[in-house]
Every structure is written in C-alpha cells, then in structure tokens.
N, C-alpha and C positions, 0 to 999 in steps of 0.2 A: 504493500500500500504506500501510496505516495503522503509524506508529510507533508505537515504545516511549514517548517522549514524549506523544503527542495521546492515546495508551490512558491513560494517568496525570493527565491532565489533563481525562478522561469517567469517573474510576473513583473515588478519594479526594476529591468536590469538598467545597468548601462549602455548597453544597445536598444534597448528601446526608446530609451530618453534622448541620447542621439539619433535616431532614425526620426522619433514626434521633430526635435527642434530643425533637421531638414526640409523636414515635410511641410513646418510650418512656416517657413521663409516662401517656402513656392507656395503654398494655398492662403496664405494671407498676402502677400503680395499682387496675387490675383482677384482677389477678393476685396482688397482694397479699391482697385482701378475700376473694380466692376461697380464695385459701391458710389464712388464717385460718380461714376459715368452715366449707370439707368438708375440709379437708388433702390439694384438689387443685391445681396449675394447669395453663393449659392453653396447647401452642405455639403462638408470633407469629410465627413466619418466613413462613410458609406468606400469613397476614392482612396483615402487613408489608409483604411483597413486590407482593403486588395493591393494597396501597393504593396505596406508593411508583411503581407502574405507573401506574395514575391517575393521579396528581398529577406527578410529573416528564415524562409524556406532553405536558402542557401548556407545558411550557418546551424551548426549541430545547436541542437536538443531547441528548437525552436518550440512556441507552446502558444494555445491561441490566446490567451492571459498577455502573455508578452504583445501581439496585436492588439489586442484593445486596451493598452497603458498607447501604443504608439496611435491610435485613431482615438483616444481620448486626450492626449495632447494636441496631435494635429486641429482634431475638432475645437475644441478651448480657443485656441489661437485664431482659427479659422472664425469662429463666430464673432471673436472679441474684436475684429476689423468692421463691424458697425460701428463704428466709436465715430465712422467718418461720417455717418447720419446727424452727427452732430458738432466734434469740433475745428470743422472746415467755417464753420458759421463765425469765429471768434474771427478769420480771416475777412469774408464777405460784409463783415459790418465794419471794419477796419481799425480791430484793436490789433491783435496782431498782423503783422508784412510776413510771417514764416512761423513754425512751427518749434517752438525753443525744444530744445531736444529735454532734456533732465526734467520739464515740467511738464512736456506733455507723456514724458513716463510714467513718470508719479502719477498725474491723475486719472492713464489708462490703470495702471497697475494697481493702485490700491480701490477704484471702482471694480478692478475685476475680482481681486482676492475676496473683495467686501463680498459678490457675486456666489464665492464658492464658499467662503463661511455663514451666510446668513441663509443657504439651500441645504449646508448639509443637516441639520435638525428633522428637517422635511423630507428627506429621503424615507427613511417607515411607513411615515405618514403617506408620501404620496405616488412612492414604489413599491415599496415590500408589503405594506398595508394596501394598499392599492388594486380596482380593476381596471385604471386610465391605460388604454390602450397602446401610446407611445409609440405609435407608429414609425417613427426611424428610430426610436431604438432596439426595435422586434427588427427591424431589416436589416439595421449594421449586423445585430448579431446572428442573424440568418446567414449571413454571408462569412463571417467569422467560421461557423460552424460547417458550413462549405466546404469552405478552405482548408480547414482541419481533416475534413474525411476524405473518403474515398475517392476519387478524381479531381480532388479540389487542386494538385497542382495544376494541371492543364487548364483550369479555370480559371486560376489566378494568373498563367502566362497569357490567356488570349486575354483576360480582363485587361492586365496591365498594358499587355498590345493596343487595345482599345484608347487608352487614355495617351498612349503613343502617338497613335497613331491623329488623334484631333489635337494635339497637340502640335506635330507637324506641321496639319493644315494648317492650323490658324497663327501659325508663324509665317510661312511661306507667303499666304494672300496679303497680309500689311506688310511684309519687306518689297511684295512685285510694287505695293501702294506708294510706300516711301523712294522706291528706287524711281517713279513717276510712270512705271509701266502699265500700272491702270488705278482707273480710278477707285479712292479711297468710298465715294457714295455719289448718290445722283439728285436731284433736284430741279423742278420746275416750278416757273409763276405761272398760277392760273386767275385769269383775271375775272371778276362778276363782279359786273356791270362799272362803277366808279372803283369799286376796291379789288376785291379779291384772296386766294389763299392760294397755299404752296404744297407741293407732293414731293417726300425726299423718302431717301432710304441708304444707310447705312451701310455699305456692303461690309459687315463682318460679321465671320463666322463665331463668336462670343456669342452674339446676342440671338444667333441662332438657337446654339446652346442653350444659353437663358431659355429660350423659348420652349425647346424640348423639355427641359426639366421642370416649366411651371408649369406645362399642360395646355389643355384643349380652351377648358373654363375659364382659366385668367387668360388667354391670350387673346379670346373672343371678346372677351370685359375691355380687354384696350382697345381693341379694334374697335369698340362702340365709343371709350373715350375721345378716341384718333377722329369717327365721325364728328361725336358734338364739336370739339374742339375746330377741326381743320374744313369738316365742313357745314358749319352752320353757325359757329358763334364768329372765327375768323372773317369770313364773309361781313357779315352782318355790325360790326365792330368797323370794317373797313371801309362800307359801304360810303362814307364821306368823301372819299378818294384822300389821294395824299395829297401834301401839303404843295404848294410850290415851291419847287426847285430840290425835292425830294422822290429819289427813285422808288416805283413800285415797291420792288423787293424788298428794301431797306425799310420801308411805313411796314409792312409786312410782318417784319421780325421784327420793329419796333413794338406794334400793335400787340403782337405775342407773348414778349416777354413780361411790356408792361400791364396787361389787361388780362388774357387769355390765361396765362399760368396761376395769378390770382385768383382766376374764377376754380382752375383746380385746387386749389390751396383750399380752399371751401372745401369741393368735395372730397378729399383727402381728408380733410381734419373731420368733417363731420362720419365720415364711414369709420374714420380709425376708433373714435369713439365710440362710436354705436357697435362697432365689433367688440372692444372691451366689455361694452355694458353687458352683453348680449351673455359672459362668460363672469360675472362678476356673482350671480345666484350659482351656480354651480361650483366655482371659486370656494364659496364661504358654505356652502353646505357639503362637498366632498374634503377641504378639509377638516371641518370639525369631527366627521362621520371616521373617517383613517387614523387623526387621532384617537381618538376615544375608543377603536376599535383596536388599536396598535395598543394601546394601555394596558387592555382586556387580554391581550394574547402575550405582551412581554415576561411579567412572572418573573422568571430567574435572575435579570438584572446582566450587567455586561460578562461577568467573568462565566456566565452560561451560553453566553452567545457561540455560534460558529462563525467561524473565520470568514465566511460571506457574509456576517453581519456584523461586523465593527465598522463605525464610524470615526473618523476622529474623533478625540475623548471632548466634550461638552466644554471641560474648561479654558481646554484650548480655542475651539471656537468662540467660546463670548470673551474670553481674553484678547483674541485677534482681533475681533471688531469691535471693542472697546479701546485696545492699543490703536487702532487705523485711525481714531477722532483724533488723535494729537497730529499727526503728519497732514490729515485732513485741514485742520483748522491753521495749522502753520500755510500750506497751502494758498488756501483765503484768504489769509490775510496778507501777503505777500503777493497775491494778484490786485487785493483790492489797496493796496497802499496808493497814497494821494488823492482818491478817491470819494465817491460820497458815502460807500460802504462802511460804518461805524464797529467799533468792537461787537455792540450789540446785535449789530446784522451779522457778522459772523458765527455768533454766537445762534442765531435764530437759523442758516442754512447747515450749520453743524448738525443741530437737534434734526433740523430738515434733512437730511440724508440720511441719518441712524434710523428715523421715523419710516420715512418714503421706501428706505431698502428693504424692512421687514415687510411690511405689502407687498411690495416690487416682487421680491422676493418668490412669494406665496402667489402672485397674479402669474405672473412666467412659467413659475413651475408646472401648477397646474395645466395653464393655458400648452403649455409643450407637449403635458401628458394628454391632452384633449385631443391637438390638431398636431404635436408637429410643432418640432422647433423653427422648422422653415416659413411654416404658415401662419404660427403667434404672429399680432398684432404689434410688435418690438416696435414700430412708426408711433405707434397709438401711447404709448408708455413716454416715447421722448414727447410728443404734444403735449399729455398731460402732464410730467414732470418741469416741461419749463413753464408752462400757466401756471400750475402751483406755486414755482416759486416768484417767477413775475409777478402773482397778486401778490406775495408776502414783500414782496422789495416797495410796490407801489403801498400796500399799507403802513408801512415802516419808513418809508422816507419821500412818500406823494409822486404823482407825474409832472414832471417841467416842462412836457411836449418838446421838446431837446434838446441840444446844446453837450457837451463834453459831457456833465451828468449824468442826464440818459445815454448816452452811448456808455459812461462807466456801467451804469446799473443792468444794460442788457448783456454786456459782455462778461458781468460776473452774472448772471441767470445762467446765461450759457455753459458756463464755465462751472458750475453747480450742476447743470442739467448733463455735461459731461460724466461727473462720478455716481451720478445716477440711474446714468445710461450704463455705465459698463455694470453696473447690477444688474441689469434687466436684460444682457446682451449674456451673460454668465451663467446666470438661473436658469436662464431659456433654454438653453445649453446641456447643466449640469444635470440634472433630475435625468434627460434622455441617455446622457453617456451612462449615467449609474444605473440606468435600467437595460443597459448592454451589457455591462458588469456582472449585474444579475441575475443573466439569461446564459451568463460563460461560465458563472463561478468564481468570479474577478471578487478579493477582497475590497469593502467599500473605502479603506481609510487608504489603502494607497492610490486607489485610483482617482481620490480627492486631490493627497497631493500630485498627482500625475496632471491632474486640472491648476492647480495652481503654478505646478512649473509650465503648463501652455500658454497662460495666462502672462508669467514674467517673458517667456521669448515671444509673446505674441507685442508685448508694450515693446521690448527694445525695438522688433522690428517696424512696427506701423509709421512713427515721427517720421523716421528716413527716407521712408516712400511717400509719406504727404509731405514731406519738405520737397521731395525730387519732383514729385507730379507739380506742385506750386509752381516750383521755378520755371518747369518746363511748360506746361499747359494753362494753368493759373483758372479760378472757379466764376463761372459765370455770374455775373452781381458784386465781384469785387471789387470796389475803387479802386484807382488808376488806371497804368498802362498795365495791360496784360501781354507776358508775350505770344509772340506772333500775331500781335494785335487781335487777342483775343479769340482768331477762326479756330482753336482749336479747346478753347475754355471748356472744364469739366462742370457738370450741371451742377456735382451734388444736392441730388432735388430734395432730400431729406433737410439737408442742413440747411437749405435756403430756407424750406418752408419752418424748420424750429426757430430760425436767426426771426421769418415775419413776424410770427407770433410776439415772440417776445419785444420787437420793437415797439410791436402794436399794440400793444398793453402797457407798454411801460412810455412811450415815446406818444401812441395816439395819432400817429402819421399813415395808419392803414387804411387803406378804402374798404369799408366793413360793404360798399354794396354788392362790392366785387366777389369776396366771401362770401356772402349771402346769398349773393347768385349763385354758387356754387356749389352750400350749402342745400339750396333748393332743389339744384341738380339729383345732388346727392340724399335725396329723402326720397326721390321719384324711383330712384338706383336702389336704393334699399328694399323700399315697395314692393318692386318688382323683382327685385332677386328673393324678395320674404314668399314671394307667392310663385315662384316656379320651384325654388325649395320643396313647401309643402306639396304644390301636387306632383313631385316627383318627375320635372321637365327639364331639369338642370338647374343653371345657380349662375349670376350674373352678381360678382365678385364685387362689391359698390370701392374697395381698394384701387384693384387694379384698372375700373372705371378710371377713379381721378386720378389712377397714375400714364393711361392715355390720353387722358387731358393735358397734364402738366407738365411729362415730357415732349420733350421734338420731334416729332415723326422719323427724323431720322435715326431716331437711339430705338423707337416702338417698332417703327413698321417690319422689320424683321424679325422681331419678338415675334410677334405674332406668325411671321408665314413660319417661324423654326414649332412652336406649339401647334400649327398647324403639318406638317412633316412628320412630327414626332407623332403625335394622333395615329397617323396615316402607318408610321411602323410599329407601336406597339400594339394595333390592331393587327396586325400580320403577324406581331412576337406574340400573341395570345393564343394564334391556334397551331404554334409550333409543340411540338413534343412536350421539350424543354422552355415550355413559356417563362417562368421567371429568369432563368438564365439570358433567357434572347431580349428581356426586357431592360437587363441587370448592361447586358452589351451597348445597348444605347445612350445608359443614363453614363456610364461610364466614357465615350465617345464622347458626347454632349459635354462632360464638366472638362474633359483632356480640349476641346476646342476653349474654353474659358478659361483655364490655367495658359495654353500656350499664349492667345491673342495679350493676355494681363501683363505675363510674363516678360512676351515681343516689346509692349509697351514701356515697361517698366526700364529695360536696356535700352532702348531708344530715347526714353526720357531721359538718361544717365550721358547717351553719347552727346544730345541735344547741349545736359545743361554743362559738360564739359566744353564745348568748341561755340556754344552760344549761336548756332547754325542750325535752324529747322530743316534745311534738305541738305544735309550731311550726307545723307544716301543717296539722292537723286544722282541719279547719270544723265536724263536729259527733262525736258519741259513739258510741262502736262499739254495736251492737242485734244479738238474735238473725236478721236478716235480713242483716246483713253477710257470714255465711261461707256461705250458700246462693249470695248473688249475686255472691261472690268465684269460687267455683266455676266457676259457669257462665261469669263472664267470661274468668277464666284459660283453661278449654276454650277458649271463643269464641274468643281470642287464637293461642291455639297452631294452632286449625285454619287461622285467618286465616295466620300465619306458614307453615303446613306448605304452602298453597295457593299463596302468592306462590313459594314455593321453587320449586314445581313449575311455572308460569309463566316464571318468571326460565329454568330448563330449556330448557322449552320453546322458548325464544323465542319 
C-alpha cells in the first residue's frame, strides 16, 4: 500500500512547481492580451493539465496528483490575469503613465493570497459538503484520469499536438500580417442616408478561438449586440451627417466611441447585475444548508480527518488575512499621499476589503460551483465593488464634479477595486481547482499552497506585460499621444467600463441617458433571454448582448463566425465513437490558437518597444491586394486547422 508519505513526495514536487511556473508565463501572458483586447479570457486547467500529462509522462514515477498541483498553479495564475479588467483603468483616467512594477505586485499579490485564504474555510462547505456540480472541475479531472489510464499517452501526444498545432497557426497568420503580406482585418463605410455605419473584421485566429470555446449561445448574443449597435443605433446617432470638414469615417468612430459604447456600458452593467442577483438566493441558502450539514457529518475533528481532507490549519488562514491588512493599508496610504484620501478613509477601505472579500469570497465560490468559473459573472463583482466603494468615498469626503480631487478619489476606488478584484478572480478559481483535487485524491492543504504559489508567479508576471502592451499599443481612452497614434490601442472594455462608473459617481460627468438607454436595452435582453430559458428554446446571454454592443466589430465579428464553426464541429464530434475525446481535440486547438496569437503579440510588443518601430517586420507596403489575399488565406488556415482537428479525432 502506498503511504501518506511516498503520496506527498509524487504530489507537491519540484517539478511540478517548475513545470505550473512555465506554464504560467505562457497562459497568462496570453490571457493577459486576450483580456485587454475582447474583455475575455479563456480557462488553462483543462490545457495545463494535458500538457503537464505530456511532459511529466517522460520522467519516472510521474503521478496524476503531481498534474493537478501543475494545472492548479497554471490555472491560479491563468485566472489571476483578470486583474487587467480593472487596473488598466488607473492608466485611462490618467493617474498612472505605466505600471510601477513593486506596486502593482503587491496589490495583485496580496488580492490574490487574500482570494485563497478567505475560500479555503468554504471548501467543506461548498465541495466536500456539496452537490454544486462544478462543471470544469469534473472535466479537468476527467481528463487527469485519462491520462492516467489506459491509452491516455496517445491522448495526451495528439492533445498536446493539438494545442501545437493552433499554436502554429496563429503565429504564422500575424507574422504574414506584420511582415505587410496580408492584411491584419478588413473594413468598410456604409453610408445611410446623411450618416451611416461600418463593417470590419479582425482576421485573427485568437478570436476564432474565443469563439469556439464560448459557444453557439454567446456568440449569437453578440451577433444580436453587433446588430443593435452597428446597425441600428450607429445609423441613427449619425443620421445628422458629419460635421464640416470632417470625414465620414472618422464622425463614425467618433460617434462610436463616444455614444454607442456608453449605450453598452448600460447594458453591460445592468445584465452583470441582474446575473448576480439572479444567484444571490441560492448563494445564501446553499451555503448555510453545506455548512450546517458539514457540522452534522464532521465529529472527529482534524486529527481524524484523511489526508484528502486537511485544509490549511484555521489559524493560519485568519492569521494571513489579518496579517494582509497591515501591507494592505501601508498600500493606501502611500497611493493616496497628497491626496484628499484622509487616515480615516483609509481606515474605512481597509474595513472595506476585509468586509467585501468574505462575500466576495462566498459569491464566487459558489457562483463557480453553479456555472463554471469561466461563466461567473467576475465583470458583475468588479461593477459592484467599485460602486461600493465610490459611494463610500462620495459619502466620506462629497463630489466636486472634478478637478485633481476627483481624479485622486477615483483613482484610489480603482485602486481598492483592484484588491478586490483579485479576491473574486481567486475564489472563482479556487473552490473549482479543489474540487479536481477531490475527484484525484489530491490532498486539500497542498494544493492550497500550490494556488498561492500560482498566485505569486502569476503577480510577478502580469506588470511586465501591461507595462510592455502600454508602451507598445497603449488603451483606448487614455490621455495623450498613444503610440502609433493610437490605430493599434487595446480596448480593455472591462477596465474602461469600471474607470466610467467610478468617475461617474464620484466626478458626475457621465451621461446617465446614455446608460439608461442601454440599460433599457438590456431589460428587453433579459426578458427575452428569461423566456426562451423557460420554454426551453435557448438563452440569449443579456452579457454577451452588451459585450456586442460595446466592442468593435472588428474584435466581435469573428467571435462569432469561430462559435459558429465550432457549433458546426462539435456537432460532428458528438456522433463520433469517441465523442468526448473528438470534442476534448477542438477545445484544445481552439485555446493552442489563443496562447500562440497572445504569445506572437507579446514578442512583437517586446521587438516594437525595443527599436520604437511598429513595422520592424514589414519587408514591403501594405496595397489594395493585401486584404483580398488576407482573406483567403485566413479561410485557407482555418479550414486547414478545422481538418487536422478532425484527423487528430479520428485517429
């Protein structure tokens, strides 16, 4: 029989913790850029896990325990790159020009540790006591368990080929782009009547990806936001014509930025809410019910427990997040120095983060065991967390409509809503990876600290790459000069819309009609996704609505045709033999084109912000034959992609 011992010395190794801190340089890196660019990212446990199968296969006495320590740090890391949902915004209001490295560690870092001690209490309650389904963490470790038996290596060499293999592409297609051999996306003015709107599309294989991995349902939700948006409020918004001595196009995406994306701002914030609310009774009656039921079953106390059920010891947990308030509050008040921010307001977002993370906390957790840590409402967590504290700033020291003031006071909400976030990006997280834990055998207290060391390599990594993407690309809505004069600015639509909010609460410079209209949008969007719900006709996602609203058709419109493609193959992987496998080939393809395109970027932004040269790469001049032959080779690619998938299936 194998001991306690030899299981601990195949579970926490040193190859595992180096293969997680790998893995997490490449999936947060990618996950970063993705975040920035559609305001999505996409889960690594699932990609993590088949790699780490691979590659620890090739070393003796490998053990699936050691895989899920190496896809629960990758995953940690991987998630903890929402951070950019929110502190990109401290840039676009123009406190910070760049990313300070040591501060914006600290306050990924200690939001995320906060993240993984104030979940592990709740693991009993709302895993091991628990019937929440937990949908990716029943799948990572389905796939764990794969891998472990009988034909599992063959399945983890074609998986990993897979993730190779769109990896590939989606390098290949933006180096032909940068080298000026085709075009990067296409774009036309459609004019009606005095105004008009515009048709663009993105040619990359990333947002394909995205598309494949969020499905049928949300990518038809954008396509209907893509309508309102491009053709029917754009229109009509423009319908004045433009100004004299200003080009169509240019009214166009003036019109866009500053009207149209506000109307999703509305629907965005009102869907993210109404999705919390909707999970706020289920929330507080499946926990009270897991506690009380876990009470009822414990009995023997820790030194009876088996070794799948220790948690870090209690004391250590409220000692850690009690010791975080001191680095916390040092923090604060060195952000908010000269400022209007008093001791006492310090004092009052301190309480406010200890308070917000035990919710936070509890909201996440569950909400991950509900639906899915990919599909929590983690947008709807950062809206309400900077309202919260934006009313508490405005109650504490009034609104001046704004002036240096207001811009200090929204930039410390921000900057609060930061350490808040990384609890709710954590949580969302943690509870799934430990219910993969659960389902291998994984003891719970290493695989806690296994989450907190993904956590620390996820903070070193993230600064570096929002400093590199800044320099090189810089976010749309930031004051000044952006380079390359902005045609290549990252949306970050998340952090734009946290930075609105809070200015507009705290400052009162937002146009609430615009919101409201949006808002309205978005109540019609609910409605109607509440009642094909019920009879059973589908679901029209009131999210992903206002995130076809508020992105640019050219970040969306491929979203959609890849959730449409994807549709089209995993109806074909369902009536293979081996349908999970053939299904398993796709989603794997699908994240390997979103790791390469992130990754392509990331070294491109690197070569950019060395030589200060956006076509470094170019050998010759973009021509009207670049976005015909961009076209067709982007098709050509994708079929080539969708063919090896079906191959790789096959075997």
């Amino acid at each position: 029989m194998t001991t306690g011992k030899e299981l601990a010395s195949r579970e926490l190794t040193l190859r595992s913790v180096v293969l997680g801190a790998l893995l997490t340089v490449v999936f947060t890196a990618a996950n970063v850029y993705l975040g920035l660019r559609i305001g999505l990212t996409f889960a690594t446990s699932i990609p993590a896990a088949v790699i780490s199968m691979a590659v620890l296969r090739l070393l003796p006495g490998a053990t699936i325990k050691e895989n899920n320590i190496v896809q629960t740090i990758a995953s940690a890391a991987g998630t903890l790159s929402a951070i950019v949902f929110v502190l990109p915004g401290l840039i676009m209001v123009g406190w910070w020009s760049g990313f300070p490295y040591w501060q914006s560690v600290s306050v990924i870092a200690i939001g995320g540790i906060l993240g993984v001690m104030y979940s592990v209490p709740l693991r009993r309650a709302l895993v091991s006591g628990s019937d929440l389904p937990y949908p990716e963490g029943v799948a990572a470790a389905e796939v764990l368990k794969v891998g472990a038996g009988e034909g599992g290596a063959e399945e983890n060499r074609r998986g990993l080929a897979a993730v190779v293999l769109g990896s590939v592409l989606s390098v290949v297609y933006p180096l032909l782009g940068k080298l000026k051999l085709v075009a990067e996306g296409a774009k036309t003015i459609i004019p009606v009547g005095a105004g008009g709107t515009s048709l663009s599309a993105g040619l990359s294989l990333a947002l394909l990806g995205v598309g494949h991995l969020v499905g049928l349902a949300v990518g038809l939700s954008m396509l209907v936001g893509i309508v309102i948006s491009f053709g029917a409020l754009l229109p009509l918004y423009t319908a004045t014509g433009a100004p004299a001595g200003t080009d169509l196009a240019d009214f166009i995406g003036d019109v866009f930025v500053h009207k149209i994306r506000f109307i999703g701002v509305g629907t965005i914030s009102l869907a993210a809410v109404w999705t919390l609310l909707k999970v706020i009774g289920p929330i507080v009656r499946g926990i009270a019910a897991a506690i009380a039921a876990d009470r009822t079953r414990k009995g023997g106390g820790m030194g009876s427990l088996d070794l799948t059920e220790r948690d870090l010891p209690i004391g250590i947990v409220g000692g850690t997040i009690a010791l975080l308030m001191v680095p916390i509050a040092i923090l604060l008040s060195g952000f908010a120095t000269g400022g209007p921010v008093s001791a006492t307001g310090i004092g009052v977002a301190v309480l406010y983060v200890l308070i917000a993370g035990v919710i936070i906390a509890s909201v996440c957790g569950y909400m991950a065991g509900l639906i899915g840590a990919s599909n929590s409402p983690v947008s709807g967590i950062g809206i309400l967390a900077v309202l919260g504290i934006s009313l508490i700033l405005v109650a504490l020291f009034g609104r001046s409509g704004g002036g240096s003031d207001t811009k200090a006071l929204v930039a410390f909400a921000l900057f609060v809503t930061s350490i808040v976030f990384g609890v709710a990006t954590i949580s969302n997280d943690n509870l799934q990876d430990l219910k993969t834990g659960q389902l291998v055998g994984a003891t719970p207290w290493r695989q806690q600290v296994a989450l907190i060391l993904g956590v620390i390599f996820g903070a070193l990594v993230i600064p570096p790459i929002l400093s590199l993407l800044n320099s090189t690309f810089g976010f749309q809505g930031a004051p000044g000069l952006l380079p390359n004069g902005g045609k290549d600015a990252l949306a970050a639509p998340q952090a734009a819309l946290i930075s609105a909010i809070a200015q507009g609460v705290l400052g009162g410079n937002l146009d609430w009609s615009l919101i409201g209209l949006g808002a309205a949008i978005g109540a019609v969007v609910i409605v109607i996704d509440e009642i094909l719900r019920k009879t059973g006709k589908g679901s029209l996602p009131p999210l992903a609505v206002g995130m076809g609203m508020y992105l640019p058709m050219a970040v969306t419109a491929v979203v959609v045709i890849g959730a449409i493609t994807g549709h089209v193959y995993n109806t074909w992987a369902a009536r293979q033999p081996r349908a999970e496998f053939a299904e398993r080939m796709g989603v794997l393809t699908a994240t390997g084109l979103i790791v390469g395109d992130g990754l392509f970027n990331i070294a491109y932004a690197g070569a950019v912000g060395a030589t200060n040269n956006a076509d470094i790469l170019a050998i010759t001049s973009e021509s009207a034959w670049t976005t015909p032959v961009g076209i067709v080779v982007f098709v050509g690619f994708i079929a080539f992609g969708y063919r090896r998938m079906v191959r790789a299936a096959q075997g």
